[in-house]
mmCIF file as Biopython writes it, N, C-alpha, C and O atoms, coordinates in Angstrom:
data_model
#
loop_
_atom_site.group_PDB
_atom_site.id
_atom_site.type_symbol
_atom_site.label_atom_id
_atom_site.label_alt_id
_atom_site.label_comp_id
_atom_site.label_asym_id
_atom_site.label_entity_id
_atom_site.label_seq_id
_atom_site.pdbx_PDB_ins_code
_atom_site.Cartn_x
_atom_site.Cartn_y
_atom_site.Cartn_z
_atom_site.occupancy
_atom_site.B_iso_or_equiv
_atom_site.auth_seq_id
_atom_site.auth_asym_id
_atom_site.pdbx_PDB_model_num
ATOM 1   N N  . UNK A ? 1  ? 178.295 129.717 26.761 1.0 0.0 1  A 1 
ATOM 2   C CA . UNK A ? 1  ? 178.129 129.069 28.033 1.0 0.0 1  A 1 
ATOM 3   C C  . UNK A ? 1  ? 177.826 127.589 27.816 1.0 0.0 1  A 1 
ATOM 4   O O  . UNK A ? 1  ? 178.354 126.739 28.533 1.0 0.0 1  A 1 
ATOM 5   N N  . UNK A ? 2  ? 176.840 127.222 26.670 1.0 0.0 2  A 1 
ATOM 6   C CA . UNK A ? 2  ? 176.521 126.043 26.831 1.0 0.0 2  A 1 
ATOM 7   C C  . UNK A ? 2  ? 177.884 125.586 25.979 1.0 0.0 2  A 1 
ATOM 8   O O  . UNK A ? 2  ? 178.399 124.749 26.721 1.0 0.0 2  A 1 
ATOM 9   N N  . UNK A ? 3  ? 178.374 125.661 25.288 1.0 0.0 3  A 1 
ATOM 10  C CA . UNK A ? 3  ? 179.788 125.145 24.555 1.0 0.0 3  A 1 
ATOM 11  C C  . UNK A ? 3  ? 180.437 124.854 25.606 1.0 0.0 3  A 1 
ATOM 12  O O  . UNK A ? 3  ? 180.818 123.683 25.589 1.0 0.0 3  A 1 
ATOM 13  N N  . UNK A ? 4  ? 180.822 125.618 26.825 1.0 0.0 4  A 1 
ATOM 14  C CA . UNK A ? 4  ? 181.741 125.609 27.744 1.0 0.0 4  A 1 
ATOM 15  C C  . UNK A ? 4  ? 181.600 124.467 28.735 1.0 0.0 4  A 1 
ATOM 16  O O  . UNK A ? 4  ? 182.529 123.979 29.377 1.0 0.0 4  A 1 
ATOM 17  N N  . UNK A ? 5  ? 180.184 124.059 28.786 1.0 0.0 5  A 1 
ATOM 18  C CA . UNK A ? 5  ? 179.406 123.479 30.108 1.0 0.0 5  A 1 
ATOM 19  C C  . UNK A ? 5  ? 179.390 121.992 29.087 1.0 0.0 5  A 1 
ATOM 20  O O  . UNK A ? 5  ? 179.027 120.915 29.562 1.0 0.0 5  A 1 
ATOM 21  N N  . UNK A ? 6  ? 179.797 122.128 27.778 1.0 0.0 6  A 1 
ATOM 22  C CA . UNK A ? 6  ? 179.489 120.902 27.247 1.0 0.0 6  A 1 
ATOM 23  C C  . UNK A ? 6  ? 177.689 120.192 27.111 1.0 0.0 6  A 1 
ATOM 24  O O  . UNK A ? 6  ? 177.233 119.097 27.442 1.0 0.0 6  A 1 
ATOM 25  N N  . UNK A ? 7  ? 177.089 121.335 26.515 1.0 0.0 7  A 1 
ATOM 26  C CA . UNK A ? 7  ? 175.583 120.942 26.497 1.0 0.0 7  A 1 
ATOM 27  C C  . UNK A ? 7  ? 175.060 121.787 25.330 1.0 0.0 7  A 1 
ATOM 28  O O  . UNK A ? 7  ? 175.714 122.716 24.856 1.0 0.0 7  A 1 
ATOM 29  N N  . UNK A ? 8  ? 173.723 121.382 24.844 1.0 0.0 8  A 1 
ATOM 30  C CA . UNK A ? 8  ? 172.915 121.766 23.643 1.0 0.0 8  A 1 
ATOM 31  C C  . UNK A ? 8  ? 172.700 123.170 24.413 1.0 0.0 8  A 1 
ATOM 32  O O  . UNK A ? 8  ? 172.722 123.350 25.630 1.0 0.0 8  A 1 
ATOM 33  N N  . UNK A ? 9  ? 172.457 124.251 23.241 1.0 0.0 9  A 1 
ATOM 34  C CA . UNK A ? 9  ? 171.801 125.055 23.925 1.0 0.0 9  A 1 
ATOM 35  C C  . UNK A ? 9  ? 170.398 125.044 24.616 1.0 0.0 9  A 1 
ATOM 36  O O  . UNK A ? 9  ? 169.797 125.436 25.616 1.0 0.0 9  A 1 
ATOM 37  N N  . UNK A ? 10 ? 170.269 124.397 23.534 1.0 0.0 10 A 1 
ATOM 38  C CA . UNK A ? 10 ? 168.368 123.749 24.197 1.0 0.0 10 A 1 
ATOM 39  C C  . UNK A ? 10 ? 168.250 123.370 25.257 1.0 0.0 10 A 1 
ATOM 40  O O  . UNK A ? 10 ? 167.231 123.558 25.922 1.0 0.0 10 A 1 
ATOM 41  N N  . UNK A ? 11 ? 169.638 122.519 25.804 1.0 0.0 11 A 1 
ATOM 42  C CA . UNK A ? 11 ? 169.315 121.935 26.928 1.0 0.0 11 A 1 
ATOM 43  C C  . UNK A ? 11 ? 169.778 122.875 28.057 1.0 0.0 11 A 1 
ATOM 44  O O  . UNK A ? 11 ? 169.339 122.752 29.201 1.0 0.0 11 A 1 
ATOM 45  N N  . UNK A ? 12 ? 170.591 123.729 27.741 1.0 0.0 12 A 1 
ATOM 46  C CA . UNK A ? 12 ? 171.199 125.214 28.839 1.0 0.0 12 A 1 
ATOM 47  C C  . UNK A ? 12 ? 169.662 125.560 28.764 1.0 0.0 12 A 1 
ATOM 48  O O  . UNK A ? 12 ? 169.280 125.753 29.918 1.0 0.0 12 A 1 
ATOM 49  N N  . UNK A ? 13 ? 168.737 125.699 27.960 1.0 0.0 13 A 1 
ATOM 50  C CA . UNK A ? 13 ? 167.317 126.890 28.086 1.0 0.0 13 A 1 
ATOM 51  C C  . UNK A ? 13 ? 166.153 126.310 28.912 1.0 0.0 13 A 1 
ATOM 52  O O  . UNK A ? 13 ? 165.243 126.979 29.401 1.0 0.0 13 A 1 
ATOM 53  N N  . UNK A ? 14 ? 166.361 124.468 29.035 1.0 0.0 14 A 1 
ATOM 54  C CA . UNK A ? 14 ? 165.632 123.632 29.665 1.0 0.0 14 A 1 
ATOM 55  C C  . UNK A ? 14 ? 165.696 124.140 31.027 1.0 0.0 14 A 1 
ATOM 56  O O  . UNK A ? 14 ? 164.672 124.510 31.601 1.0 0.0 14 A 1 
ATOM 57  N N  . UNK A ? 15 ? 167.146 124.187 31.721 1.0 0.0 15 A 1 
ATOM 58  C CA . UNK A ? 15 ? 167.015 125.065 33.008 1.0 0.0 15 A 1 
ATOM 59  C C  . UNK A ? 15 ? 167.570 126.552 33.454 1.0 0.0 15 A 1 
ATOM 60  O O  . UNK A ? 15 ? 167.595 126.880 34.640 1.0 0.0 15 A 1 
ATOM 61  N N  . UNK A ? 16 ? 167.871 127.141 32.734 1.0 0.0 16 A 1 
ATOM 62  C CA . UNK A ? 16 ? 168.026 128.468 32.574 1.0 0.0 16 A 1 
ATOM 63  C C  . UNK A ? 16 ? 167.258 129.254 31.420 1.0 0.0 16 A 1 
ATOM 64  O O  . UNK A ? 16 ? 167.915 129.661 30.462 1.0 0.0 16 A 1 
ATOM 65  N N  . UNK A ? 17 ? 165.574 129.528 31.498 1.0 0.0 17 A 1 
ATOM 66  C CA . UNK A ? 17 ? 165.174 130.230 30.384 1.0 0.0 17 A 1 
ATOM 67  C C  . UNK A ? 17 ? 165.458 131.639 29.563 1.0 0.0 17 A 1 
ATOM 68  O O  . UNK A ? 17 ? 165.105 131.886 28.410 1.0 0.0 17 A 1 
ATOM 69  N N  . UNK A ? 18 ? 166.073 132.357 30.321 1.0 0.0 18 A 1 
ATOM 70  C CA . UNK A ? 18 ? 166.598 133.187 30.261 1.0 0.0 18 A 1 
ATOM 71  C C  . UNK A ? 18 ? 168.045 134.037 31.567 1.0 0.0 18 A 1 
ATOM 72  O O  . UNK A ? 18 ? 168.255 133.838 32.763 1.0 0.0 18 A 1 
ATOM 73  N N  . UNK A ? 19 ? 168.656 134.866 30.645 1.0 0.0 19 A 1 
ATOM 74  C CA . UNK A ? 19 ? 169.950 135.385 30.921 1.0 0.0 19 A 1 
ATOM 75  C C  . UNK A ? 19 ? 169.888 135.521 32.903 1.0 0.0 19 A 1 
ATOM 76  O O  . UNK A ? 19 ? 170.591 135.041 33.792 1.0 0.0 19 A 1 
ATOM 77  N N  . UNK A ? 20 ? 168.488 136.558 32.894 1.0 0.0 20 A 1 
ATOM 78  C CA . UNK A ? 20 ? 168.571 136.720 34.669 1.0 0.0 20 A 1 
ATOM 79  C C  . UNK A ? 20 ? 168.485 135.533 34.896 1.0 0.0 20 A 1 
ATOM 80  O O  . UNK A ? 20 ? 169.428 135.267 35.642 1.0 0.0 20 A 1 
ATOM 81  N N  . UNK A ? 21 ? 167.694 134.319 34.620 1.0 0.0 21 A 1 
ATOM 82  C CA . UNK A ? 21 ? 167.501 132.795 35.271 1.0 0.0 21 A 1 
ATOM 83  C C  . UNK A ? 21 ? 168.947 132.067 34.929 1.0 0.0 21 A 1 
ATOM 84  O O  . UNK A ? 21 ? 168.785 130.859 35.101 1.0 0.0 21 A 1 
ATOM 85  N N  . UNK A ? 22 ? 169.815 132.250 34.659 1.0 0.0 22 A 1 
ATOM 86  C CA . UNK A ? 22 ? 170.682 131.998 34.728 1.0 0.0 22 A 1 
ATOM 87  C C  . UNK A ? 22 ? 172.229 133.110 35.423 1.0 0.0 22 A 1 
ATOM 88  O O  . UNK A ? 22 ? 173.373 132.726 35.666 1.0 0.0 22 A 1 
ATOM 89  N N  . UNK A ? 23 ? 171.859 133.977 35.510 1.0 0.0 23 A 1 
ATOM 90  C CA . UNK A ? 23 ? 172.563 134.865 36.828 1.0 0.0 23 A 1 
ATOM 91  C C  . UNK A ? 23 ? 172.231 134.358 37.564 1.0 0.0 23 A 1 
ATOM 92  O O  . UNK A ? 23 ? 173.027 133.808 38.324 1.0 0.0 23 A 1 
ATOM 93  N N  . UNK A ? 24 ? 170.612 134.243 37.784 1.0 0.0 24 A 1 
ATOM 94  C CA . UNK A ? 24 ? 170.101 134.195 39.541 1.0 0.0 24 A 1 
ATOM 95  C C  . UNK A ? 24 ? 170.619 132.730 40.200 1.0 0.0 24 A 1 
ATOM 96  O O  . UNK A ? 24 ? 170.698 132.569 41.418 1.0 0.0 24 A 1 
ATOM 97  N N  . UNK A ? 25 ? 170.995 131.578 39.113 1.0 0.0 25 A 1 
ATOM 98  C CA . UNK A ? 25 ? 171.586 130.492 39.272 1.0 0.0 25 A 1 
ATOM 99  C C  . UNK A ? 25 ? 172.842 130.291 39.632 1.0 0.0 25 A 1 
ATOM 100 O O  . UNK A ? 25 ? 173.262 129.210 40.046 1.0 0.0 25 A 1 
ATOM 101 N N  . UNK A ? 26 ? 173.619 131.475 39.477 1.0 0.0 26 A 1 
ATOM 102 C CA . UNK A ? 26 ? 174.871 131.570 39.688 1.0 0.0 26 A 1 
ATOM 103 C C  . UNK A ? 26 ? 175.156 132.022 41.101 1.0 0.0 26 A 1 
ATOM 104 O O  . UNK A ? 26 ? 175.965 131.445 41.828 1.0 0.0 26 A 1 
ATOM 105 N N  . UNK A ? 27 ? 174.310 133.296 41.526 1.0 0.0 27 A 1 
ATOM 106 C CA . UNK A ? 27 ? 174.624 133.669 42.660 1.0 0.0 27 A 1 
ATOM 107 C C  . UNK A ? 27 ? 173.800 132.636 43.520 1.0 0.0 27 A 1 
ATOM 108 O O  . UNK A ? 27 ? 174.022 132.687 44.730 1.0 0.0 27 A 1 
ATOM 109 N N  . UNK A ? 28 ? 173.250 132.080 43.258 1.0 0.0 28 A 1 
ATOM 110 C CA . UNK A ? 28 ? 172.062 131.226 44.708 1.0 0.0 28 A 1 
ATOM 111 C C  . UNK A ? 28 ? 174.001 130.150 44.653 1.0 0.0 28 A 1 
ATOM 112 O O  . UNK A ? 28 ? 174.747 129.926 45.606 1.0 0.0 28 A 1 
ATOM 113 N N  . UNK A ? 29 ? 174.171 129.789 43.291 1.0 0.0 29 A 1 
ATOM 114 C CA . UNK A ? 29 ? 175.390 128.856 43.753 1.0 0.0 29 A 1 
ATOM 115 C C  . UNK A ? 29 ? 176.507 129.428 44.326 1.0 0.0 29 A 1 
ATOM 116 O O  . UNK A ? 29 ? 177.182 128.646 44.997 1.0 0.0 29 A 1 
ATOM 117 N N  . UNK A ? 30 ? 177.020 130.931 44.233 1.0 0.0 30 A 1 
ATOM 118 C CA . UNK A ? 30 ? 178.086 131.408 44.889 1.0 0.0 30 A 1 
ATOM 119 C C  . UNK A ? 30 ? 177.290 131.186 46.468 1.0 0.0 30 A 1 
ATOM 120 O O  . UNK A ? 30 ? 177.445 130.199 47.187 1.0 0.0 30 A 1 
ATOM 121 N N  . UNK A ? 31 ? 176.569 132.173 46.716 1.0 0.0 31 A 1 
ATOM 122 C CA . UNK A ? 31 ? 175.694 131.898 48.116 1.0 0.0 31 A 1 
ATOM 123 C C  . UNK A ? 31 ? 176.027 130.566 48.512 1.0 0.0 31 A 1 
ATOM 124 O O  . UNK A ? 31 ? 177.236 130.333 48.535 1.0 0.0 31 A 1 
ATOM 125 N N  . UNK A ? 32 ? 175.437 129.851 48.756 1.0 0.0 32 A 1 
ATOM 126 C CA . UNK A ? 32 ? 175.833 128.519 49.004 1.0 0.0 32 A 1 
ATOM 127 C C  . UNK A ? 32 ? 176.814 127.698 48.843 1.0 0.0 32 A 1 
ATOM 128 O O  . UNK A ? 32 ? 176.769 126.595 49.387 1.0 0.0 32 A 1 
ATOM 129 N N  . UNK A ? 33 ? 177.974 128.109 48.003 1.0 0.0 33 A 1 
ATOM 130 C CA . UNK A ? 33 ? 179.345 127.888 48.122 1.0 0.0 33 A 1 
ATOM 131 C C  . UNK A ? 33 ? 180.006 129.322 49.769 1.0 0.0 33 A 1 
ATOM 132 O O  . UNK A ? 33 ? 180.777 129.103 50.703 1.0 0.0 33 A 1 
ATOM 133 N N  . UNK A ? 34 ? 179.598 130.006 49.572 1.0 0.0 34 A 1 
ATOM 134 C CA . UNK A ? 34 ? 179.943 130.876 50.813 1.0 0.0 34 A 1 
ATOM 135 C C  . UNK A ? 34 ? 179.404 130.102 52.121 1.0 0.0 34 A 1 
ATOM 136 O O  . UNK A ? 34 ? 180.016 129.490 52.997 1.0 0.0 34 A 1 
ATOM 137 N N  . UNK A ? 35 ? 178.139 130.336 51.943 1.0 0.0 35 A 1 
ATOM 138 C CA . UNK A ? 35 ? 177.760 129.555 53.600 1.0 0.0 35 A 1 
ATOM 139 C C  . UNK A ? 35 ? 178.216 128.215 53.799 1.0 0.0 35 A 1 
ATOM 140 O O  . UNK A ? 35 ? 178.129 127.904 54.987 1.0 0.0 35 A 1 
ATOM 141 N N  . UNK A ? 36 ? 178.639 127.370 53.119 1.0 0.0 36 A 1 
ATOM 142 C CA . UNK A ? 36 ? 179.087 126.091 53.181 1.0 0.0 36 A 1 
ATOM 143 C C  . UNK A ? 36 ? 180.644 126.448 53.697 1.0 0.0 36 A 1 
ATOM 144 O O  . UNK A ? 36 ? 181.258 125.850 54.581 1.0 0.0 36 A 1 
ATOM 145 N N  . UNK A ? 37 ? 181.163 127.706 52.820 1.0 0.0 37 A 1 
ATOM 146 C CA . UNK A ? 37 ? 182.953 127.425 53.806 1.0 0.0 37 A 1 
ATOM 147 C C  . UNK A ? 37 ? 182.661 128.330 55.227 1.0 0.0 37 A 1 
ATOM 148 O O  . UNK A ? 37 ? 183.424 128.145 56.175 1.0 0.0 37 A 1 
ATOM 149 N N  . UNK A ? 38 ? 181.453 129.391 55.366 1.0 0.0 38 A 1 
ATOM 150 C CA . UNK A ? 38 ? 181.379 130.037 56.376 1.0 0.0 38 A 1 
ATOM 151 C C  . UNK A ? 38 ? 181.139 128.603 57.906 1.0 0.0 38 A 1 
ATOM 152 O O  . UNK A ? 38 ? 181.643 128.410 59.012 1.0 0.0 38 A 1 
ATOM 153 N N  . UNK A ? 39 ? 180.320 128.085 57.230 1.0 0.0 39 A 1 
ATOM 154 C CA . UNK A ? 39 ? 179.921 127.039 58.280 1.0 0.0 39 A 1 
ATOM 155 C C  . UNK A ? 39 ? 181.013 126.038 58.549 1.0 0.0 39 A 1 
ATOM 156 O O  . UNK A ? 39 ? 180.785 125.353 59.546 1.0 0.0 39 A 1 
ATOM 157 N N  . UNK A ? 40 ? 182.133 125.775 57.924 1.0 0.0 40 A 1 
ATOM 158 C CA . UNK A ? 40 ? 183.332 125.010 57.767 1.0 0.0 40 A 1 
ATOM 159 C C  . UNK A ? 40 ? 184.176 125.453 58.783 1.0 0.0 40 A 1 
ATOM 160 O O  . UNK A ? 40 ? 184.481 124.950 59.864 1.0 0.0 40 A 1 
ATOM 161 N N  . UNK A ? 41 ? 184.583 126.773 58.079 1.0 0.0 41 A 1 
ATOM 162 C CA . UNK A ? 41 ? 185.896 127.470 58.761 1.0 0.0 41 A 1 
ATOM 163 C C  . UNK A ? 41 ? 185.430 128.597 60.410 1.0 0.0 41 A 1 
ATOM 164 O O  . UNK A ? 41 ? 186.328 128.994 61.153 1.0 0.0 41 A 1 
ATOM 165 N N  . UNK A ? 42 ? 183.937 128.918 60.675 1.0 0.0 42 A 1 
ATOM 166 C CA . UNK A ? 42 ? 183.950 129.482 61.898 1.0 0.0 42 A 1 
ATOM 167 C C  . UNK A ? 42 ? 182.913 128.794 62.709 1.0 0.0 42 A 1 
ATOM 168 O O  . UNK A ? 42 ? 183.120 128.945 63.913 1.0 0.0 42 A 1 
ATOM 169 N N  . UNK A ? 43 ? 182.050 128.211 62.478 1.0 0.0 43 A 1 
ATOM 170 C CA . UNK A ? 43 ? 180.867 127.777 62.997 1.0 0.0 43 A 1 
ATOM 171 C C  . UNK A ? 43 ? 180.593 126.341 63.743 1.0 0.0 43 A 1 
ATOM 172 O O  . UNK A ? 43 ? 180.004 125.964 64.756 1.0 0.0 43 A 1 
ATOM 173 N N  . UNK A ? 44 ? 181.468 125.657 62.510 1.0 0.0 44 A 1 
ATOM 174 C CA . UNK A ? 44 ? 181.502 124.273 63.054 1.0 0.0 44 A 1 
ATOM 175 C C  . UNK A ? 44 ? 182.683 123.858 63.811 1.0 0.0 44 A 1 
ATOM 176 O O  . UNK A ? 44 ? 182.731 122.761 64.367 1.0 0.0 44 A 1 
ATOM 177 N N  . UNK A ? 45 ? 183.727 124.786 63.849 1.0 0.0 45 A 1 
ATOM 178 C CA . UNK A ? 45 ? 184.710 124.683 65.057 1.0 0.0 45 A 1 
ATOM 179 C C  . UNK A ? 45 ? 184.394 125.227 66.065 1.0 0.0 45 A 1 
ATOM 180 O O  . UNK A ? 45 ? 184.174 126.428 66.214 1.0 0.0 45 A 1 
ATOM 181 N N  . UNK A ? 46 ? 184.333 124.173 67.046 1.0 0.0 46 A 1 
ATOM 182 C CA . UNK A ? 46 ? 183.925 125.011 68.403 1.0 0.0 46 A 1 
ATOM 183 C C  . UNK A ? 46 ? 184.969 125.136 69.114 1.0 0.0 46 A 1 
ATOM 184 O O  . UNK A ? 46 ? 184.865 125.443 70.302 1.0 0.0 46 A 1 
ATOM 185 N N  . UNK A ? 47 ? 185.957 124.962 68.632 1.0 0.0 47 A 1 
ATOM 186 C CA . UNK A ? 47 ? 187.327 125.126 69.994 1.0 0.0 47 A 1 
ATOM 187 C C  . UNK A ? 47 ? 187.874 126.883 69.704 1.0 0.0 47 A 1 
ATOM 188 O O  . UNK A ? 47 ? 188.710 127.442 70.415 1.0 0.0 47 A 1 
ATOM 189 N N  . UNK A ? 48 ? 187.252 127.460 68.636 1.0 0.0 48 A 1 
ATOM 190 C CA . UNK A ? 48 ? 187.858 129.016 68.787 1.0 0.0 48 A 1 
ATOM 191 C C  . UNK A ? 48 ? 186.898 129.619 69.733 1.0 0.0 48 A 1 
ATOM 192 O O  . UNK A ? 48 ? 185.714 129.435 70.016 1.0 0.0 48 A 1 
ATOM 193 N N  . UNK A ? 49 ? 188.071 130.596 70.209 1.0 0.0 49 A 1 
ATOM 194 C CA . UNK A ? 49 ? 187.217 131.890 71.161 1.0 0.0 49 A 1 
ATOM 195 C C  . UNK A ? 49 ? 186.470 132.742 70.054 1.0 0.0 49 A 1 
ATOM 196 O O  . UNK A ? 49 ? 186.762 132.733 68.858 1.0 0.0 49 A 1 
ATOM 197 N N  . UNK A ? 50 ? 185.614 133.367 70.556 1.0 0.0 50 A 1 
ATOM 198 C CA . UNK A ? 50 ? 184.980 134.091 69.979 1.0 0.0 50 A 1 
ATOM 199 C C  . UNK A ? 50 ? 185.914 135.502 68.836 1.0 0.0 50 A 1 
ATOM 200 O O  . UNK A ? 50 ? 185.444 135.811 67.741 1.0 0.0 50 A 1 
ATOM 201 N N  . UNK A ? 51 ? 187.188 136.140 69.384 1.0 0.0 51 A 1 
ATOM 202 C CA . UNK A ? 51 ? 187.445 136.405 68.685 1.0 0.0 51 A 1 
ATOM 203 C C  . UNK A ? 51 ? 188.294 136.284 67.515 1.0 0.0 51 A 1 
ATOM 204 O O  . UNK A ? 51 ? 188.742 137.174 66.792 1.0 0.0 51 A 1 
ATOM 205 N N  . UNK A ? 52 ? 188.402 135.317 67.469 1.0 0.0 52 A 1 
ATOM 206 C CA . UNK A ? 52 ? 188.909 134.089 66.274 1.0 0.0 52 A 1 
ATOM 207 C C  . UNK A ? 52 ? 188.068 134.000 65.390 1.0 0.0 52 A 1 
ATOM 208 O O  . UNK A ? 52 ? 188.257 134.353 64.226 1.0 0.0 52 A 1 
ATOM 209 N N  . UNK A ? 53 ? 186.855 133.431 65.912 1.0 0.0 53 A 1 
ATOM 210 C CA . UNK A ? 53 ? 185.794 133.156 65.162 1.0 0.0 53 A 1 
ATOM 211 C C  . UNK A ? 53 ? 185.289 134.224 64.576 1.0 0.0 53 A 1 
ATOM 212 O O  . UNK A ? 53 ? 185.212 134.116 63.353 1.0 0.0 53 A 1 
ATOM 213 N N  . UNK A ? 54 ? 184.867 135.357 65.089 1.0 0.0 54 A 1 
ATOM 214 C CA . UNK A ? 54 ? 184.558 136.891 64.114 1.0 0.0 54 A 1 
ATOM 215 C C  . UNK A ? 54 ? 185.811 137.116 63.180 1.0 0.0 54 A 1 
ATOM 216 O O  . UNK A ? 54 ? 185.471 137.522 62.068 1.0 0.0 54 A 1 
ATOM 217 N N  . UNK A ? 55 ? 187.501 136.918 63.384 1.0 0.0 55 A 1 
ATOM 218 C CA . UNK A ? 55 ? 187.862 137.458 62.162 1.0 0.0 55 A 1 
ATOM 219 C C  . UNK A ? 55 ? 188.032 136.251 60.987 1.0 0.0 55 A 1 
ATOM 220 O O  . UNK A ? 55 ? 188.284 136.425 59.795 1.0 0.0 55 A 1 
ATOM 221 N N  . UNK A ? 56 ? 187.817 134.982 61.694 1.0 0.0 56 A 1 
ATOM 222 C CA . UNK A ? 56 ? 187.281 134.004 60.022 1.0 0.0 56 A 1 
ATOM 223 C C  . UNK A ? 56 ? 186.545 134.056 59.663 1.0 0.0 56 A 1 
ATOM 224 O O  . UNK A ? 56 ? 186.476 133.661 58.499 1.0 0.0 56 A 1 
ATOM 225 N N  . UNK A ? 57 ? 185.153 134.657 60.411 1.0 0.0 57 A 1 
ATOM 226 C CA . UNK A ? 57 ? 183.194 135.101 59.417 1.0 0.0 57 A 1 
ATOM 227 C C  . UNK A ? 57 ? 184.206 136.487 58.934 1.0 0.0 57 A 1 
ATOM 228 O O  . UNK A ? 57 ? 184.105 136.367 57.713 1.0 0.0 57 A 1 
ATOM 229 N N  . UNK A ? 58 ? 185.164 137.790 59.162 1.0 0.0 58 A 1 
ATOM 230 C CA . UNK A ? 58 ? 185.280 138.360 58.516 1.0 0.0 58 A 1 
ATOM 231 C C  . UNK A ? 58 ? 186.248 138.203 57.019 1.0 0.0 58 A 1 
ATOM 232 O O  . UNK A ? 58 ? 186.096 138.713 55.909 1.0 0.0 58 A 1 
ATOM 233 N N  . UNK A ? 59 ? 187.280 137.265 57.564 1.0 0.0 59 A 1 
ATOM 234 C CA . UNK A ? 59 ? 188.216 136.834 56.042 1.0 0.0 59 A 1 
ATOM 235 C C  . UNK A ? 59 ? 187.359 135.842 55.361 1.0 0.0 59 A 1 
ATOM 236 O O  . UNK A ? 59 ? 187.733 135.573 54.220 1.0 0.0 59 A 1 
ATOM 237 N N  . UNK A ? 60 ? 186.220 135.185 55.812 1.0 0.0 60 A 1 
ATOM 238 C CA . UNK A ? 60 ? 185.661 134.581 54.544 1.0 0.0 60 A 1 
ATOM 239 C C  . UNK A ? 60 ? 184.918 135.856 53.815 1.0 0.0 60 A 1 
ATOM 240 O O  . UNK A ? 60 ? 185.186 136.562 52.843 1.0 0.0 60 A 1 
ATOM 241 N N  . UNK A ? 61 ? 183.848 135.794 54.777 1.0 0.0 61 A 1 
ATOM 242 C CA . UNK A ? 61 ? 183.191 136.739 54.080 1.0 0.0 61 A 1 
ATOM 243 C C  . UNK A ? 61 ? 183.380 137.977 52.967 1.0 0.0 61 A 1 
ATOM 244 O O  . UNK A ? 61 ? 182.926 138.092 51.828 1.0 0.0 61 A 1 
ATOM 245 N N  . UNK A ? 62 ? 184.216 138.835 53.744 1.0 0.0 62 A 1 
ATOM 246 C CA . UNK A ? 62 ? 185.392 140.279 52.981 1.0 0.0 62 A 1 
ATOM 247 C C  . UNK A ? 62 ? 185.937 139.680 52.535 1.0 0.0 62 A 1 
ATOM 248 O O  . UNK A ? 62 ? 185.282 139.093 51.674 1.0 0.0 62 A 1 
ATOM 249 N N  . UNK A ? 63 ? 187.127 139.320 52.576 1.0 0.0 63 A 1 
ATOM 250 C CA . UNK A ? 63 ? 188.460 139.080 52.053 1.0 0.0 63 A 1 
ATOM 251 C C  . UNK A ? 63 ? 188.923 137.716 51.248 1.0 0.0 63 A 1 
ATOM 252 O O  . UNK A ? 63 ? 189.925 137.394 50.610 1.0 0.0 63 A 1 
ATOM 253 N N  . UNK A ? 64 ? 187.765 137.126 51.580 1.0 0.0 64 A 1 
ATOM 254 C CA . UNK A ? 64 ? 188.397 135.239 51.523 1.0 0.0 64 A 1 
ATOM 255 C C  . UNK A ? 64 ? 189.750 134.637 51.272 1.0 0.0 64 A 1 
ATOM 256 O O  . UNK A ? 64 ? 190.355 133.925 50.470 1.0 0.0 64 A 1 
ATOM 257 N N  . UNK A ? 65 ? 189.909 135.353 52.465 1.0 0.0 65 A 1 
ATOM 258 C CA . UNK A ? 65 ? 191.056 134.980 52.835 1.0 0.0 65 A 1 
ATOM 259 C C  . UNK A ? 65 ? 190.727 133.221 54.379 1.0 0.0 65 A 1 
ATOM 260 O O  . UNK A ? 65 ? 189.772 132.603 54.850 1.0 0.0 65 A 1 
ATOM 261 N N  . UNK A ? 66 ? 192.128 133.234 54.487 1.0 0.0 66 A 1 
ATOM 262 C CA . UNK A ? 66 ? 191.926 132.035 55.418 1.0 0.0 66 A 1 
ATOM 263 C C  . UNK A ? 66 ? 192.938 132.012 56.589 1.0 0.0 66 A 1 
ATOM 264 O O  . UNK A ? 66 ? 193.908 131.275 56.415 1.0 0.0 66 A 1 
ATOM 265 N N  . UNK A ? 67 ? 192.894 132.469 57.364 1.0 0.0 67 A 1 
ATOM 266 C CA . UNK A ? 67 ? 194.198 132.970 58.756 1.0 0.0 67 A 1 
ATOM 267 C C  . UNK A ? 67 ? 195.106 131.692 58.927 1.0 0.0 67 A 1 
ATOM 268 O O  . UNK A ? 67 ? 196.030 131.695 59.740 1.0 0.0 67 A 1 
#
């Protein structure tokens, strides 16, 4: 990982001390890569009807897909 990321390992352990602290870093960043396109593609357009807007919270969410 740190070869890949281009860093010491020492310095991967500076903020990831271990394996779960570095999962749990990954998903807080998937998370927040999700709510950032959820809030993009249904939330912050206000010109869809409502059922527009439920099946883009469902193709991001499920499918990530994009209608």
């Amino acid at each position: 990982m740190a070869l890949e990321a281009g860093v010491a390992i020492g310095t991967l352990y500076d903020y990831f001390p271990s394996k779960e602290a570095l999962l749990s870093g990954y998903i807080r960043h998937c998370l927040d890569v999700l709510l950032a396109q959820l809030d993009q593609e249904a939330i912050q357009t206000t010109d869809l009807d409502w059922p527009t807007r439920i099946k883009r919270l469902v193709c991001v969410c499920v499918f990530d897909l994009r209608p």
